[in-house]
N, C-alpha and C positions, 0 to 999 in steps of 0.2 A: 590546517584547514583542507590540507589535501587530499585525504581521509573522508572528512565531511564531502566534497563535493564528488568524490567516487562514490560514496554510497546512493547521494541523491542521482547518482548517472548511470547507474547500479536499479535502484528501483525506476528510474523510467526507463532503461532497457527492459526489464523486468513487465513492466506496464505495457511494451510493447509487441513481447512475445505473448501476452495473451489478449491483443486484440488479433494477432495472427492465430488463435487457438479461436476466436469467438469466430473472425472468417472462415478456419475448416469445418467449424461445428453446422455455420450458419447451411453453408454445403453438402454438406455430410447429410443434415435432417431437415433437408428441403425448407428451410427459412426465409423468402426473395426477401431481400430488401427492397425497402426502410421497414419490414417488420421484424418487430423485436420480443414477439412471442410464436407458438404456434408448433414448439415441441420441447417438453421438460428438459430436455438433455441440453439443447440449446440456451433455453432461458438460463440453467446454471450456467452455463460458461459466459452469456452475456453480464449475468446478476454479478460476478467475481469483475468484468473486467469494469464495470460501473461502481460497484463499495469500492476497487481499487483507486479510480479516477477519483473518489469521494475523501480516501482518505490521503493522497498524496496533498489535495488544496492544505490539505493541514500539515502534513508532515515534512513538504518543501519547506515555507516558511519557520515553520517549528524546530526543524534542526541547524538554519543558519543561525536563530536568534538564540538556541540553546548552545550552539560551538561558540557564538562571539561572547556571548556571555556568560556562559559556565563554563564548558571543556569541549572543546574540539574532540578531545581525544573519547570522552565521553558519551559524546553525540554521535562519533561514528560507532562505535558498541550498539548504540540504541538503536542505530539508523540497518547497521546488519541486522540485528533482531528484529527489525521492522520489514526489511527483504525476507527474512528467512518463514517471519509469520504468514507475510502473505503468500510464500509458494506453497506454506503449509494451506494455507486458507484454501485456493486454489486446486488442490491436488482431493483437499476434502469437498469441497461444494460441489465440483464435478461429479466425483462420483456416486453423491447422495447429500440431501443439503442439511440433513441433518449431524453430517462431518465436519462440518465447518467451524462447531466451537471454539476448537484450540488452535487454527489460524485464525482466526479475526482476534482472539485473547491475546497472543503473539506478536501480531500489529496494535493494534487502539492500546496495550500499557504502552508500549514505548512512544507512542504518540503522544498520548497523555502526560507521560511525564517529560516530551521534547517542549511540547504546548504550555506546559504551567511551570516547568522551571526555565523557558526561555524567559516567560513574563517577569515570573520573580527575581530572574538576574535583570532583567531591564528597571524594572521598580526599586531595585538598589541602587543601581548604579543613578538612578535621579537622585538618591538620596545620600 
């Protein structure tokens, strides 16, 4: 499980260096806060660090219930593939948002399959 809980410690450092990227952006292209538009360059980097914050609700939960009930070892593979999608996602959305296919593909499979074979290991093991 130790694996598991570095990778999930892994994407919220992860998570956090890019709301430090959404704060120089917000700077950078004259953005004041609390506003969350008001120049393209900016909105991607916001839009990345908000799908991120979107899809860890899923993918925290999703890879404890898929390491306790299928494989640890498994779930951390999927869980770096899940880091590694989103800096792809990341590196693409910034620079143009129509980059961004193959990070979010990169994260949401292995999400998807942390999410539905966590469930299907818990739905046996009732049974």
């Amino acid at each position: 499980m130790a694996l598991v809980h570095l990778a999930i410690g892994l994407a919220l450092v992860e998570f956090l260096v890019f709301g430090w990227a959404v704060g120089r952006a917000r700077v950078t292209h004259g953005v004041p806060a609390p506003a969350t538009t008001g120049h393209a360059v900016f909105e991607r980097f916001f839009r990345v660090q908000m799908n991120t914050l979107e899809q860890l609700v899923i993918f925290v939960p999703s890879i404890l219930l898929f390491a306790h009930y299928v494989s640890p070892y498994v779930a951390a593979l999927l869980g770096a593939l899940f880091i590694i999608g989103r800096a792809v996602y990341f590196v693409g959305y910034t620079r143009a948002a129509e980059s961004r296919h193959t990070g979010f593909l990169l994260s949401i499979v292995p999400n998807a399959i942390l999410l539905f074979g966590g469930i299907v290991g818990v739905v046996r093991a009732l049974f």
